[in-house]
N, C-alpha and C positions, 0 to 999 in steps of 0.2 A: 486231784492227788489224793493219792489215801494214806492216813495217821493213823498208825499204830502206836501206843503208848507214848506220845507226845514225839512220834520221829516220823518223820516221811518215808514211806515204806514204798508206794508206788507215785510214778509222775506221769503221765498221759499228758500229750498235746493237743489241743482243742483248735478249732475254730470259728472264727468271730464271724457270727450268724448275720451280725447286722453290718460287716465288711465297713465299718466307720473307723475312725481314730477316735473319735469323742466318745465313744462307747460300744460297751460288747454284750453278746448274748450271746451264750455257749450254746453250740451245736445242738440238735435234737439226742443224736447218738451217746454224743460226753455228758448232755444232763440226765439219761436214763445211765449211763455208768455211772454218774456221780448219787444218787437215788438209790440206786443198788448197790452200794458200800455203804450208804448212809443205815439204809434197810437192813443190811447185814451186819451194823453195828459199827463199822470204822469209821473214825472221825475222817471229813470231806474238807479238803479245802481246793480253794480254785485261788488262781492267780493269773494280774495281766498288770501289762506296764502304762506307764505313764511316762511319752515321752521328753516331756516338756515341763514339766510340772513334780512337784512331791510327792513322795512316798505316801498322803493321805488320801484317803476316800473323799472323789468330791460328791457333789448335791448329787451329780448322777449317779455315782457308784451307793451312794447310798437307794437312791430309790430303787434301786435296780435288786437291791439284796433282798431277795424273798427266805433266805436260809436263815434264821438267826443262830443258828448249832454247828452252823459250817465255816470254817476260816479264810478269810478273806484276804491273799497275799499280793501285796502292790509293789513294783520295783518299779524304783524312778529310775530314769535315765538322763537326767538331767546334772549334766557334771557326773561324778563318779557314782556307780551304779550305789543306791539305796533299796533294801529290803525291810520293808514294815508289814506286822499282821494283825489283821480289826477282827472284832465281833462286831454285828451290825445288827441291832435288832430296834424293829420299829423304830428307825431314826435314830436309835442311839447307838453312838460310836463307841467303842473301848476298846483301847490298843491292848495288843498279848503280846507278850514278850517272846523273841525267837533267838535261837544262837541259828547265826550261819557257818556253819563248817567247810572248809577246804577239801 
């Protein structure tokens, strides 16, 4: 997805390289679009669910995050949908605050 001025300006769907439930790897195609908005300056975020599970980044989503400058958005689907968003750098988690709008 790509952030302009703290809003989601564009959303693209991706697909999950490693076709797991326990974990993803965005397509070759979606991490050279995501690369090339980062490159051109818009803030990157990528997002996937969790469907069992909370809204946090587990052990794997952590090692998994090579971007620390790119937004990390998790919806749980566990009971009624949850939206949380990480920074994730070298293992350190920090939540950012999101409104979800209607």
């Amino acid at each position: 997805m790509r952030i302009d001025d703290g809003r989601v300006a564009q959303l693209w769907r991706s697909q999950n390289g490693r076709a797991s439930p326990y974990g993803y790897e965005l397509d070759a195609e979606s991490l050279l679009a995501a690369n090339n908005l980062d490159w051109d300056g818009h803030g990157v975020g990528i997002y996937h669910s969790h469907p069992k599970s909370p809204a946090e980044p587990s052990q794997t989503d952590i090692n998994l995050a090579q971007y620390p400058h790119w937004l990390y958005l998790i919806v749980s689907l566990a009971g009624d949908p949850v939206v949380r968003a990480w920074r994730i750098d070298d293992g350190r988690v920090e939540e950012e605050e999101i409104d979800v709008l209607d």
